[in-house]
KEPA-748626 format. One record per residue: x, y, z of N, C-alpha, C in turn. Coordinates in steps of 0.1 Angstrom, whole numbers, plus 2048, in hexadecimal, padded with zeros to 3 digits. Example, Ala and Ser with C-alpha at 12.3 -4.5 7.8 and 13.67 -1.06 7.14 Angstrom:
// residues 2
{node {884,7C7,84E},{87B,7D3,84E},{884,7DF,84E}}
{node {880,7EA,847},{889,7F5,847},{881,800,84F}}
// end
This chain:
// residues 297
{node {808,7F4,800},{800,800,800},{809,80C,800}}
{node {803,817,7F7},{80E,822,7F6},{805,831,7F9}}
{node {80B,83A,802},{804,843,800},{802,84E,7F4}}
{node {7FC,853,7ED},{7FA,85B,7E4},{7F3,864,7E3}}
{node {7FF,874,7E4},{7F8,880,7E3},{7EE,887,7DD}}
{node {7E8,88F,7E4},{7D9,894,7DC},{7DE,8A3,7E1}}
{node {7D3,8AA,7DF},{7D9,8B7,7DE},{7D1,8BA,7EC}}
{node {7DA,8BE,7FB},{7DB,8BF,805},{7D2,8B6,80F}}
{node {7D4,8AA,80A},{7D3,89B,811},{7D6,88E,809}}
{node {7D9,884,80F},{7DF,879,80D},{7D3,86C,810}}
{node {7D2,865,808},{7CB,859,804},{7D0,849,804}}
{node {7C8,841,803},{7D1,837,808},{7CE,82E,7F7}}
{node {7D8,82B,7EF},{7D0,81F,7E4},{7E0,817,7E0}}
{node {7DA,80F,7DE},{7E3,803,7DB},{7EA,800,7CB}}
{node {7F7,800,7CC},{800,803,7BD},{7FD,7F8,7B8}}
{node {7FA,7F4,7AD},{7FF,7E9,7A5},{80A,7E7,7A1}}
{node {810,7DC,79D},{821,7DA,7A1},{820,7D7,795}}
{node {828,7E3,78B},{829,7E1,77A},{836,7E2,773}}
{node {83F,7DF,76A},{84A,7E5,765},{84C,7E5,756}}
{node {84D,7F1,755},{850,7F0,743},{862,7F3,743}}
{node {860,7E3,735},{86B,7DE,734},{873,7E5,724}}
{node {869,7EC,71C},{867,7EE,711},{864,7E4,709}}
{node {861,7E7,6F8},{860,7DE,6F1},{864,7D9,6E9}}
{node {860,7D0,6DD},{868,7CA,6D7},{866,7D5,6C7}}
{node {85E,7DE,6CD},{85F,7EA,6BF},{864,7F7,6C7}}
{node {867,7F7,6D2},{86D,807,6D9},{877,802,6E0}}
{node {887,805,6DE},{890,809,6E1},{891,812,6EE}}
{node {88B,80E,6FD},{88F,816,703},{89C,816,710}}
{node {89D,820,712},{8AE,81F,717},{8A9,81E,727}}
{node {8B9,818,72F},{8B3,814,73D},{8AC,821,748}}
{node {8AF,82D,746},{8AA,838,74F},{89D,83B,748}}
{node {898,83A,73F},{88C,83D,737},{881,831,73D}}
{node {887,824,740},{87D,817,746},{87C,81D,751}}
{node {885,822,75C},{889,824,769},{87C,831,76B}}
{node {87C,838,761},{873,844,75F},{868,841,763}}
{node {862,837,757},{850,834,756},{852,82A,767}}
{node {857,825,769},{855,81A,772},{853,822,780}}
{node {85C,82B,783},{85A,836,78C},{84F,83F,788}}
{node {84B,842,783},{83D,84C,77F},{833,845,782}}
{node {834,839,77D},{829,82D,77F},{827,827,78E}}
{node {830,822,79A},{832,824,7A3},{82A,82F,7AC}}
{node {830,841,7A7},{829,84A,7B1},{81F,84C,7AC}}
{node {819,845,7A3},{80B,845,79C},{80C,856,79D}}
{node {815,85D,795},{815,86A,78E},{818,868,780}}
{node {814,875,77D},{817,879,768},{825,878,76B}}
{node {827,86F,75E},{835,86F,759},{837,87A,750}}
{node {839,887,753},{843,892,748},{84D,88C,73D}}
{node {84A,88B,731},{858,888,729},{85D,893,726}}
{node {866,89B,722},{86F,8A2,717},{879,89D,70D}}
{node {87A,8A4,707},{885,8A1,6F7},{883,8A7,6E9}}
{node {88A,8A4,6E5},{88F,8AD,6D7},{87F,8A7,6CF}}
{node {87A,8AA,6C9},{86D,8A2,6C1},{875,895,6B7}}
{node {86B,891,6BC},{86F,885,6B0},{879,879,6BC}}
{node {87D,87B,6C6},{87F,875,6CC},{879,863,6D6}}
{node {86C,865,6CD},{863,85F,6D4},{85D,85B,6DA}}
{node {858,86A,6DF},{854,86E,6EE},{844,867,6EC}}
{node {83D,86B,6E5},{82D,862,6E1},{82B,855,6DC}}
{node {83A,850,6D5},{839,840,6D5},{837,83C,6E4}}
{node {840,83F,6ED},{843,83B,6FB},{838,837,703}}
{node {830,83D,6FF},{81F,83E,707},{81B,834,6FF}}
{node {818,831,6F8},{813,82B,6ED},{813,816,6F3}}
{node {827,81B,6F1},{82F,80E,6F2},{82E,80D,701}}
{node {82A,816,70F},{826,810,718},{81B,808,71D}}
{node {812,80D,713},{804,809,715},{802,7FA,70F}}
{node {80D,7F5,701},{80B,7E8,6FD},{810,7DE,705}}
{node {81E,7E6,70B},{826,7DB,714},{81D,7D9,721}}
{node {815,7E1,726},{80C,7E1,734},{801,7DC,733}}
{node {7FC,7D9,725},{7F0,7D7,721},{7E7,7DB,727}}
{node {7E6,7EB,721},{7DB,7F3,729},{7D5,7F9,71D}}
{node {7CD,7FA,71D},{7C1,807,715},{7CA,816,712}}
{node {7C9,819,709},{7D1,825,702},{7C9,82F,6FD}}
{node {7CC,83E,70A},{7C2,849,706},{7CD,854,6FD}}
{node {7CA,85D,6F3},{7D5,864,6F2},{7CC,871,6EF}}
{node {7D2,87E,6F7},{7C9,88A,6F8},{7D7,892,6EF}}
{node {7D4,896,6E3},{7E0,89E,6DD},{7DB,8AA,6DC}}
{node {7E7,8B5,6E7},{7E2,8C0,6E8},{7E5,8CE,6DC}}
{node {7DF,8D7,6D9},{7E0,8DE,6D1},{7E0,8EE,6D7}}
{node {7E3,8F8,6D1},{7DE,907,6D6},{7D4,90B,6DC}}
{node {7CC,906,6D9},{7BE,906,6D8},{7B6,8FF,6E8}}
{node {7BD,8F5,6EA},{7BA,8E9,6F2},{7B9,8F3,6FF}}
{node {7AB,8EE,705},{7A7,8F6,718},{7A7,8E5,71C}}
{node {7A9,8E8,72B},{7AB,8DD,732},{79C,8D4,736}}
{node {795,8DB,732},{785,8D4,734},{783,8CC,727}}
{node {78B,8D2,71D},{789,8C4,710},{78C,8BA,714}}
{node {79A,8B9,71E},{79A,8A9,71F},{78B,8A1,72B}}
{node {789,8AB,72F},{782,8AA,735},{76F,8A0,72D}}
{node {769,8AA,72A},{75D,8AB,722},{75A,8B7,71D}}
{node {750,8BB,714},{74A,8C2,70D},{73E,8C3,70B}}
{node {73B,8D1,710},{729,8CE,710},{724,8D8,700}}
{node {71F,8CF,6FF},{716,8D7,6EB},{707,8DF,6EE}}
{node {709,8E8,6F5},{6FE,8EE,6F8},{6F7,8F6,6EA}}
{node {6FE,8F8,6E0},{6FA,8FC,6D2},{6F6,8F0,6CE}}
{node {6F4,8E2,6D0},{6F0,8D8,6C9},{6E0,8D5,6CB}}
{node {6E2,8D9,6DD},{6D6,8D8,6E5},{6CD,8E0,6DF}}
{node {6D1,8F0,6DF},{6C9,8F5,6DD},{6BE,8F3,6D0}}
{node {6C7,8EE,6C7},{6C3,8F1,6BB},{6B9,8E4,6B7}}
{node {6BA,8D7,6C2},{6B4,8C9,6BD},{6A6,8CF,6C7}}
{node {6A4,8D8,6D4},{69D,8DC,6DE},{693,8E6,6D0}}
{node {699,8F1,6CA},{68D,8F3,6C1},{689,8ED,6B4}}
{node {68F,8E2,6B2},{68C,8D6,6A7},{681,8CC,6AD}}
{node {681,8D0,6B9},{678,8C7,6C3},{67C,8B8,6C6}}
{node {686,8BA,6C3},{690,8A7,6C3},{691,8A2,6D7}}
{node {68A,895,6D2},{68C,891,6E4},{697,890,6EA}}
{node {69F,891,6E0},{6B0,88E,6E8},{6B5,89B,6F1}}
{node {6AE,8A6,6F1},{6B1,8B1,6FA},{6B0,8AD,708}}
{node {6A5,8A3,70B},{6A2,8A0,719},{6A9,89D,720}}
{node {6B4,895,71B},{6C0,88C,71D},{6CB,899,71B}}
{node {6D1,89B,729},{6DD,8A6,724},{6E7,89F,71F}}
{node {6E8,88F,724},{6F7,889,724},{6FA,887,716}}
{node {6EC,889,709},{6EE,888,6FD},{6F6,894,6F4}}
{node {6F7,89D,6FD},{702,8A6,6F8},{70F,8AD,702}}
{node {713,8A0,709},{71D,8A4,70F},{72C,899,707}}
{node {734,89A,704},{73E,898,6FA},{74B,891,708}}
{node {74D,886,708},{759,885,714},{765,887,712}}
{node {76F,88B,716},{77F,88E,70F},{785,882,715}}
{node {792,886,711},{79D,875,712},{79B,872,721}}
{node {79D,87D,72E},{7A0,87F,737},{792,870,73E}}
{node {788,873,73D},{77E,86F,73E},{77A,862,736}}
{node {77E,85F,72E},{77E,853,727},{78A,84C,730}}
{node {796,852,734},{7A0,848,739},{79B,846,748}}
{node {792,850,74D},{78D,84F,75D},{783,843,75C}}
{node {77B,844,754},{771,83A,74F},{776,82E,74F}}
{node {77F,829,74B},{786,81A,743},{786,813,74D}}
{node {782,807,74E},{77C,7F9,755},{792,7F4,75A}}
{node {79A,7F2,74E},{7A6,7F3,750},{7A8,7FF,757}}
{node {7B9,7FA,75C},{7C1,806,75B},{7C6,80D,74D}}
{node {7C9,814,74B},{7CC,81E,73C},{7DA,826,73E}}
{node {7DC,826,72F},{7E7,832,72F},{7E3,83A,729}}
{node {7E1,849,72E},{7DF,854,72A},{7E5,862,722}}
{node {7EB,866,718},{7F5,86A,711},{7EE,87B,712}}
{node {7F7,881,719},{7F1,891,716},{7FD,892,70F}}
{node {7F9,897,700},{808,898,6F6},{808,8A5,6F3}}
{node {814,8AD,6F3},{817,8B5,6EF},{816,8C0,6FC}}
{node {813,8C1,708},{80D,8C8,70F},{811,8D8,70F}}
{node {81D,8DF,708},{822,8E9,709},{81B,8F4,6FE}}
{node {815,8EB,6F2},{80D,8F3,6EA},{802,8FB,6F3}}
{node {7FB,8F6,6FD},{7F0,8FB,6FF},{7F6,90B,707}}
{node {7EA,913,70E},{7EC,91C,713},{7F0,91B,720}}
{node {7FA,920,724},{7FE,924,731},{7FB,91F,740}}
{node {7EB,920,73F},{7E4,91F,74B},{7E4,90D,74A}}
{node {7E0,906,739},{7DB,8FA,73B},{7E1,8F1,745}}
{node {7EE,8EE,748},{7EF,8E6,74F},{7EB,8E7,75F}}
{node {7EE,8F9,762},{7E4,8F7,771},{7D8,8F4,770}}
{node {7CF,8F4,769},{7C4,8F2,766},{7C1,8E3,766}}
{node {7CA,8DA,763},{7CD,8CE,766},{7CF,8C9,773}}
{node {7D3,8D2,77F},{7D7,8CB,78F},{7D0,8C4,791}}
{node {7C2,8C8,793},{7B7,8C2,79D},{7B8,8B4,798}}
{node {7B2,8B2,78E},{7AD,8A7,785},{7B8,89F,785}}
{node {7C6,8A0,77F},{7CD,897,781},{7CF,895,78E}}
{node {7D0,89B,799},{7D6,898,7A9},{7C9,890,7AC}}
{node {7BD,896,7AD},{7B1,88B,7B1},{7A9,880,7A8}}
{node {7AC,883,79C},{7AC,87B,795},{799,879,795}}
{node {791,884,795},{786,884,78F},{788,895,78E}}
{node {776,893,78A},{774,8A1,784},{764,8A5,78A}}
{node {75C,8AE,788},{74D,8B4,786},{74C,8B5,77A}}
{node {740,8AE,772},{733,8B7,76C},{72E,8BA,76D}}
{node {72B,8C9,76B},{722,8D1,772},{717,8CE,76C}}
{node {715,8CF,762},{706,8CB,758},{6FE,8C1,75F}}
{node {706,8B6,75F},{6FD,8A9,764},{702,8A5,778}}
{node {709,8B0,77B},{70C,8B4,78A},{70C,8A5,78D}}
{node {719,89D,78A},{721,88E,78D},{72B,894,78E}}
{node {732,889,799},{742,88C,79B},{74B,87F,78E}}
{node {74E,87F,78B},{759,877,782},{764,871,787}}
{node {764,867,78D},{770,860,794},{777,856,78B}}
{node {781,858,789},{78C,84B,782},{789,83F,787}}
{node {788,832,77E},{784,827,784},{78E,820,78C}}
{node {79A,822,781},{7A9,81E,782},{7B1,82A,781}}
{node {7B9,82E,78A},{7C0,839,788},{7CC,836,778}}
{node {7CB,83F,76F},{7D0,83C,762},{7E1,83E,769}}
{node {7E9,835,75D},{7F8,83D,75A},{7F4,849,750}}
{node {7FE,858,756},{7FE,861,74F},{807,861,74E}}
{node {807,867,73C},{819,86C,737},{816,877,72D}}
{node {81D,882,732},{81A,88B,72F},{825,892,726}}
{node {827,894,71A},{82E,899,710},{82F,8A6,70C}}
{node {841,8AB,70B},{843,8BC,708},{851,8BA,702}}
{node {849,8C6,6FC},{856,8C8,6EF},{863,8D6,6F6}}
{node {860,8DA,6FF},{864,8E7,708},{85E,8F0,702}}
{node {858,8F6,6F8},{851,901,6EE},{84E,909,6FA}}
{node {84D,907,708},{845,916,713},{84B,90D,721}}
{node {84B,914,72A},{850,90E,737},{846,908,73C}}
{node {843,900,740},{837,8FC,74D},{836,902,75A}}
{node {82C,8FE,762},{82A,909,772},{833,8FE,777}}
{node {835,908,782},{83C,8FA,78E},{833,8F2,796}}
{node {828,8FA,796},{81A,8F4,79B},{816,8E4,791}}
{node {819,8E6,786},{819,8DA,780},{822,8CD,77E}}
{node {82F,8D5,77C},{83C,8D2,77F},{83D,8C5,78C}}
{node {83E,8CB,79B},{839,8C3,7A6},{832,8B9,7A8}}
{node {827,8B8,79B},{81B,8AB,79B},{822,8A1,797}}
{node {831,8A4,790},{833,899,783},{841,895,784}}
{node {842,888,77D},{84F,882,780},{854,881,772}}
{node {864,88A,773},{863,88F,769},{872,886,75E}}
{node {875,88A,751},{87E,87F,747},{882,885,73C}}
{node {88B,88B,73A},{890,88E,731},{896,886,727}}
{node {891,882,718},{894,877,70F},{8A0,87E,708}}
{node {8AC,87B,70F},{8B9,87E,705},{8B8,87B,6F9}}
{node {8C2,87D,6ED},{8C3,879,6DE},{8CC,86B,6E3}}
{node {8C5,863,6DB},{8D0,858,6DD},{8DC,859,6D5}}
{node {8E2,852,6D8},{8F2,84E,6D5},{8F2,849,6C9}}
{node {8FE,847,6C2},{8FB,83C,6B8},{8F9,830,6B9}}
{node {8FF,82D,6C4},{8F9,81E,6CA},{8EE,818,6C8}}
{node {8E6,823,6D4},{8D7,81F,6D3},{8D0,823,6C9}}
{node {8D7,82E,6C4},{8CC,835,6B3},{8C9,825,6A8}}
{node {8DA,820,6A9},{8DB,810,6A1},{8D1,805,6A5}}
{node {8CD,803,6B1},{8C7,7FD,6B3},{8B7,7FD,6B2}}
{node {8B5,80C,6B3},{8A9,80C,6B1},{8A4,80F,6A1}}
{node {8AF,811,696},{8AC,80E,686},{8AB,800,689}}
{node {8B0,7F7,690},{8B2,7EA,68D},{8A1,7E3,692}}
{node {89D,7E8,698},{894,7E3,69D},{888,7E9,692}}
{node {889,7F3,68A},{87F,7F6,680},{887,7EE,675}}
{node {88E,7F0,674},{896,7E8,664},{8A0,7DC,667}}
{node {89A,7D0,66C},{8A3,7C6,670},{8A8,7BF,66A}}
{node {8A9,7C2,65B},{8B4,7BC,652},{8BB,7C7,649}}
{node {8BA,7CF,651},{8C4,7DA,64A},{8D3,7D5,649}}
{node {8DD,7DC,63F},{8EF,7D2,642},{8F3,7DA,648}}
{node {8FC,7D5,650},{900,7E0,65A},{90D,7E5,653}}
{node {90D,7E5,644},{91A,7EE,63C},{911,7FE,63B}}
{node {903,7FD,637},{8FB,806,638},{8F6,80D,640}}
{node {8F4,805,64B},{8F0,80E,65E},{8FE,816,660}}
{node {909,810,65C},{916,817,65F},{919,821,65B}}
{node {914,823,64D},{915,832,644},{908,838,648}}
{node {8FE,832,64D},{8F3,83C,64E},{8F6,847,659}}
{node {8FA,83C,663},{8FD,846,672},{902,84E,673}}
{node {914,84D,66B},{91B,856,668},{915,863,662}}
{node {911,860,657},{90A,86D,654},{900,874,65D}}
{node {8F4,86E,65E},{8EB,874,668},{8F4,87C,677}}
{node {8F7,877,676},{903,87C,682},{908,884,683}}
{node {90F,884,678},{916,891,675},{90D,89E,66F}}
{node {903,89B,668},{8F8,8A8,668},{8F6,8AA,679}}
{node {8F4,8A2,67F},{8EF,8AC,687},{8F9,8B6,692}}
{node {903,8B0,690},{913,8B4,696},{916,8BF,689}}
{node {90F,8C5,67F},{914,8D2,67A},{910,8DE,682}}
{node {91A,8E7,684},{913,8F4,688},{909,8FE,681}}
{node {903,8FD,689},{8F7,90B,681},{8ED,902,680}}
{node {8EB,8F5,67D},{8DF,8F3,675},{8D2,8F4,67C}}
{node {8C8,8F6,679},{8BB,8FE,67A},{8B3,8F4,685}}
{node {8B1,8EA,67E},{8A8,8DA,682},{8B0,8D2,681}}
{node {8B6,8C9,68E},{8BE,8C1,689},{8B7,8B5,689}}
{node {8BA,8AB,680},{8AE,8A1,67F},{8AE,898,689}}
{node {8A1,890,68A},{89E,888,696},{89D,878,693}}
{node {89B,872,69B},{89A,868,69C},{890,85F,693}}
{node {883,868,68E},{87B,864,685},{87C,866,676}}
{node {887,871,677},{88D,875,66A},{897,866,669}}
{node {89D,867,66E},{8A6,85F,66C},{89F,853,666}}
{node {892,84B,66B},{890,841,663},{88A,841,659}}
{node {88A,84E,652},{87D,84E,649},{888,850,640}}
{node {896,855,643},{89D,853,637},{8A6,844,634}}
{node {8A7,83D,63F},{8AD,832,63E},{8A3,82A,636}}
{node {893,82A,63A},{88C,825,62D},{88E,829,61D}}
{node {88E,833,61D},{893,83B,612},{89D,832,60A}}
{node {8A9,834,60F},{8B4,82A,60D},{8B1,81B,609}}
{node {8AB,819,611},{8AB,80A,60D},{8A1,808,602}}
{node {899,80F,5FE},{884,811,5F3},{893,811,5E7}}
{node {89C,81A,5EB},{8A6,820,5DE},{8AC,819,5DB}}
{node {8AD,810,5E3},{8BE,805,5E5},{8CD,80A,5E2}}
{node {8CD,816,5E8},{8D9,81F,5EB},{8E5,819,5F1}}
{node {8F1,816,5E7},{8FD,80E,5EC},{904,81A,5F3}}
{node {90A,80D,600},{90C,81D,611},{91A,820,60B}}
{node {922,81A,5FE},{92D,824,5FD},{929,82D,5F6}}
{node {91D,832,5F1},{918,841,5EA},{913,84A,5F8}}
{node {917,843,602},{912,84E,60E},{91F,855,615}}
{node {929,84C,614},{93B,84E,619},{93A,85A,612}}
{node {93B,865,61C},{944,871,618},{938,87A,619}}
{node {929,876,617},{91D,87F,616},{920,88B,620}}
{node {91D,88A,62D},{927,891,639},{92B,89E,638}}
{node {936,8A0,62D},{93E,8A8,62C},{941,8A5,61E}}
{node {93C,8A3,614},{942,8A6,605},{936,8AB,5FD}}
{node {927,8A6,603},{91E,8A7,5FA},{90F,8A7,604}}
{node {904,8AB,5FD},{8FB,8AD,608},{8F5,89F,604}}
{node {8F0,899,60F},{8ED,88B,611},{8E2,886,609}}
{node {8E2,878,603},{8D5,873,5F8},{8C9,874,604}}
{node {8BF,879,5F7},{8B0,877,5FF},{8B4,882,60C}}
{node {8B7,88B,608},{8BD,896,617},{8B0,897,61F}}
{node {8A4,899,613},{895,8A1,615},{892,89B,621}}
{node {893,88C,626},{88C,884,632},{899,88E,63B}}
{node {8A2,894,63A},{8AA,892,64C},{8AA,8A5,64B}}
{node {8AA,8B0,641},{8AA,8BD,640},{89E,8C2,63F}}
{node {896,8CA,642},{88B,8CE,643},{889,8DD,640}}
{node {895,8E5,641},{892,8F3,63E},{89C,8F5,633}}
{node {89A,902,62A},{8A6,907,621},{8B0,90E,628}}
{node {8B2,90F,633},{8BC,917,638},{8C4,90A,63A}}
{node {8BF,8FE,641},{8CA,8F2,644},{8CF,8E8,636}}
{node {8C8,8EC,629},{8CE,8E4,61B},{8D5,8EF,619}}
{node {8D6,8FF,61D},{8E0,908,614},{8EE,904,620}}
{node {8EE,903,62C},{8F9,8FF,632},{900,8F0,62B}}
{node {8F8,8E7,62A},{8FE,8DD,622},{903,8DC,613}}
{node {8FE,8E6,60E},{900,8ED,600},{90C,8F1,5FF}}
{node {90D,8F9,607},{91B,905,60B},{927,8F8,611}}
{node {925,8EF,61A},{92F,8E7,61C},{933,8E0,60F}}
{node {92A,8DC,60D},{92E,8D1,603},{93A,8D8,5F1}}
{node {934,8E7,5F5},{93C,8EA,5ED},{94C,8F2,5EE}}
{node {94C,8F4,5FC},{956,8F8,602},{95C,8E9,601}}
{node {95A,8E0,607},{95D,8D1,605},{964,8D1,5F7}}
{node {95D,8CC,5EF},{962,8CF,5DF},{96A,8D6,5DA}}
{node {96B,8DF,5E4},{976,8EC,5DB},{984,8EA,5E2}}
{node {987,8E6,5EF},{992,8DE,5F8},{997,8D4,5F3}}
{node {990,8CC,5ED},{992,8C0,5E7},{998,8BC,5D3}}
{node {994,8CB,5D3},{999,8C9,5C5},{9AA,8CB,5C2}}
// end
């Protein structure tokens, strides 16, 4: 039995004893397991951070298959108030079926709309919960979030029910850093920063999407990728999801890895389009490749 904070008192409920080991399609490294496994433990939101493309939304995904739990995913936008995850009341729907004379007015629950939050409180399982993106939204959203995640229900006021989680969900909560969070929020959450992997683990995790790749080819790929992102200046340096969309590339092309020796530094790299994304980072590779060329002659 563990105690677990509420917001200025303490409750008594009992942990389920769970561990994610990762999987046999996610690559994850040992303080990243140590993460969820601890988050999951203080039965708090797991906070991720990292560069995009890091994998921060597979991670949720890939905990929920290895846990075998029900998978909510609330993706947040500009736009997003913290009562969407909640529910949504259509009082323009009401109105308008109320002078249509439609019997479904009588019933309010027919235009009340549930959000993730509430579908994951709902779930007969336990669940994993994905608030993605959380830094897009405004400012306030995440305090707006204390209550509900710390107690883990909510009010409707329309149909005046309290909302109680059946199972308290895993939450993991995803940011790109795009705005700071409150410390008020900060506090609630156990938190993980997703380093860039190494080449090590970068190799193993192409290996695990492309498991008969040759490893004369993974050898030149790295190298290159690598070294884009180790140039100065560049704008976007590519990610982890770039990276495989060009190694597909390569292989669709059947691109021999001695036409990639030298890409790096002599020439801007085949299929660049999957790993460069702005014209400021192909004119830097432009400009090397020709400074390259002119040393070399």
């Amino acid at each position: 039995m563990h105690y677990v904070p509420a917001i200025g008192q303490y409750f008594l409920q009992k942990v389920q004893i769970m561990k994610f080991t990762g999987t046999d399609k996610y690559v994850a490294t040992d303080d990243l397991m140590t993460a969820v496994n601890a988050a999951i433990t203080l039965q708090r939101p797991l906070l991720i951070k990292g560069e995009p493309g890091t994998g921060k939304t597979l991670l949720a995904m890939e905990v929920a298959e290895a846990l075998k739990m029900p998978f909510y995913e609330w993706h947040i936008k500009s736009t997003t108030k913290a009562n969407h995850g909640l529910y949504e009341y259509d009082a323009v729907s009401r109105l308008r079926d109320s002078q249509l004379g439609d019997d479904r007015v009588q019933d309010i629950n027919n235009y009340i709309k549930r959000g993730m939050l509430w579908e994951a409180f709902a779930c007969e399982e336990q669940a994993v919960l994905l608030i993605d993106e959380i830094d897009k939204a405004d400012i306030e959203f995440p305090n707006d979030l204390l209550r509900e995640i710390d107690r883990m229900e909510f009010y409707v006021y329309e149909t005046r029910e309290t909302i109680k989680a059946v199972n308290r969900p895993v939450v993991i909560i995803t940011s790109n850093n795009e705005k700071e969070l409150p410390d008020a929020f900060l506090r609630r959450c156990f938190f993980h920063y997703i380093r860039f992997p190494d080449e090590e683990t970068m190799e193993k995790i192409v290996e695990v999407h492309f498991p008969d790749i040759k490893k004369n080819l993974l050898k030149e790929a790295m190298e290159v990728f690598f070294a884009i992102r180790d140039v100065n200046g560049i704008k976007k340096k590519p990610s982890t999801s770039e990276l495989l969309d060009w190694i597909k590339l390569l292989l669709a092309e059947d691109i021999d890895p001695e036409t990639l020796r030298g890409d790096s530094t002599k020439a801007i790299p085949k299929l660049h389009g999957a790993l460069l994304k702005n014209e400021q980072d192909v004119h830097i590779f432009e400009r090397l490749a020709f400074m390259s060329r002119r040393q070399g002659a």
